[in-house]
N, C-alpha and C positions, 0 to 999 in steps of 0.2 A: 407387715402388711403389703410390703411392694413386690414378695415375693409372691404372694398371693395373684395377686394381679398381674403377674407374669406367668404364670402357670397359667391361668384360666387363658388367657387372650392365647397362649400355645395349644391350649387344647383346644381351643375354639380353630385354630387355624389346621391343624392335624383334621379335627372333624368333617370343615369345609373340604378339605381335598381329601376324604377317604367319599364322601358323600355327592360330590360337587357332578357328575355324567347322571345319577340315579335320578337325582333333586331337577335339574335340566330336562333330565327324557319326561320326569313326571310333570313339572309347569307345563312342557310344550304340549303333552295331550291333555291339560285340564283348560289350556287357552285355545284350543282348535274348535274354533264354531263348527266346524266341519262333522265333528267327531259326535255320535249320540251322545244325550244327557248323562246316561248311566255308566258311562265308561268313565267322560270328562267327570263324574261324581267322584269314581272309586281313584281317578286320580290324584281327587283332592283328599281324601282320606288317605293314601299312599306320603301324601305330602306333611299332612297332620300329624301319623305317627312318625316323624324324624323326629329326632330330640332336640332339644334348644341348639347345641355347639355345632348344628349340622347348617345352621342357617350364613349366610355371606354377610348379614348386616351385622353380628356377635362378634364378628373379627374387628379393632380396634388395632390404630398404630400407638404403642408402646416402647419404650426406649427398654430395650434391654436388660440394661443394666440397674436402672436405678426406678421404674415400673413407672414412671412418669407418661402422664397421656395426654400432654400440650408441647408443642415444639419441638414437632420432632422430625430427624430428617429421614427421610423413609429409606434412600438408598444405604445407610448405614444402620439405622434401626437404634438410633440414638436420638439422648436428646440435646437440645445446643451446649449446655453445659456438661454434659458426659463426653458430646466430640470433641467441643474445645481444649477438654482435659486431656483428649486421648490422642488429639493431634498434637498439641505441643509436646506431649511423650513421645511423640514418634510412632506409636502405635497403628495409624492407618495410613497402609501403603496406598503411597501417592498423593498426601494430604502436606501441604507445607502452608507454615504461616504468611499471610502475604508480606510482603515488603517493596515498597516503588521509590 
């Protein structure tokens, strides 16, 4: 199942940046009061047909490894118990256990 849920949230992230200048040029001419109704129309139907994975709200932070979607640290793409694990292996450069 968590493999599942890591697939999706990557395809959903692939989607956003294959789509992300299209999706942008097309909100900014369907929000221009400026622009006739009919244009800002066919803009929103431009925006309609994108597919779900194309949208920014579908991308979720996900821990990598283990497809957990609470507590997760985003610069490593883990969760606190995947890095905890992965730093005291030694695993992420630059990461040491504290000690004072």
């Amino acid at each position: 199942m968590t493999f599942a849920r890591v697939a999706r949230d990557m395809k959903a992230r692939q989607g956003v940046n294959a789509n992300e200048i299209a999706r942008r040029a097309y909100l900014y001419v369907s929000r221009n009061q400026a622009l006739p109704p009919s244009v800002r129309y066919q803009a929103q139907l431009q925006l309609n047909s994108f597919g779900r994975y194309t949208r920014p709200s579908t991308v979720k932070n996900r821990c990598t490894v283990s497809g957990k979607g609470r507590g997760i640290i985003s610069e490593f793409g883990l969760s606190r118990y995947q890095f905890r694990l992965k730093a005291l292996a030694g695993e992420l450069p630059g990461v040491h256990k504290a000690s004072w």
